[in-house]
C-alpha positions, -999 to 999 in steps of 0.1 A, spaced: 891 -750 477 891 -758 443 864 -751 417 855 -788 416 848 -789 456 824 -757 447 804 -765 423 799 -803 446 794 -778 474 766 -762 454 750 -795 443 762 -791 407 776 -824 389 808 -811 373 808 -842 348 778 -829 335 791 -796 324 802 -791 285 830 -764 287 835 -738 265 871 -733 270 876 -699 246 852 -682 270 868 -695 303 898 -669 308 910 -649 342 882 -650 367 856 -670 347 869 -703 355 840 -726 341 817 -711 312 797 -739 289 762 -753 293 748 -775 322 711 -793 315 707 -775 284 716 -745 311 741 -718 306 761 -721 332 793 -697 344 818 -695 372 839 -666 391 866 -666 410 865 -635 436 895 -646 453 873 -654 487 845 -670 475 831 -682 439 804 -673 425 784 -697 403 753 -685 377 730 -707 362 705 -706 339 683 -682 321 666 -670 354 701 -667 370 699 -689 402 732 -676 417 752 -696 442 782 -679 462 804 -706 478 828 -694 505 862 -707 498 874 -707 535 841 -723 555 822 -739 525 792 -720 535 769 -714 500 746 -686 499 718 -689 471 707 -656 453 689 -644 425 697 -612 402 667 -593 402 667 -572 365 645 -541 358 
């Protein structure tokens, strides 16, 4: 699965995203702004793991069945 097929996966419009390559290196494959959202990618090797936004909506897309979980990071 590529990081494309993800992010369609998990409803996100990859045309829409404005990279910022310098901060896109080893597992953050996508880092740059997304509907005036940051947005940032992972890859864990299995899955990828997708945070947008100021109140971190989290998406975690299984590379082998597609399956995408939503989460939230709760902080103290």
């Amino acid at each position: 699965m590529t990081k494309e097929e993800a992010l369609r996966l998990a409803k996100i419009d990859a045309s829409k995203i404005i990279h910022d390559e310098k901060e896109e290196y080893d597992d953050c494959v996508v880092f740059g702004t997304y509907n005036d959202e940051q947005i940032d990618m992972y890859d864990n090797g299995d899955n990828f793991v997708i945070g947008l936004g100021i109140g971190r909506k989290m998406y975690r897309v299984y590379k082998d069945s597609g399956k995408v979980e939503e989460f939230k990071i709760i902080v103290a």
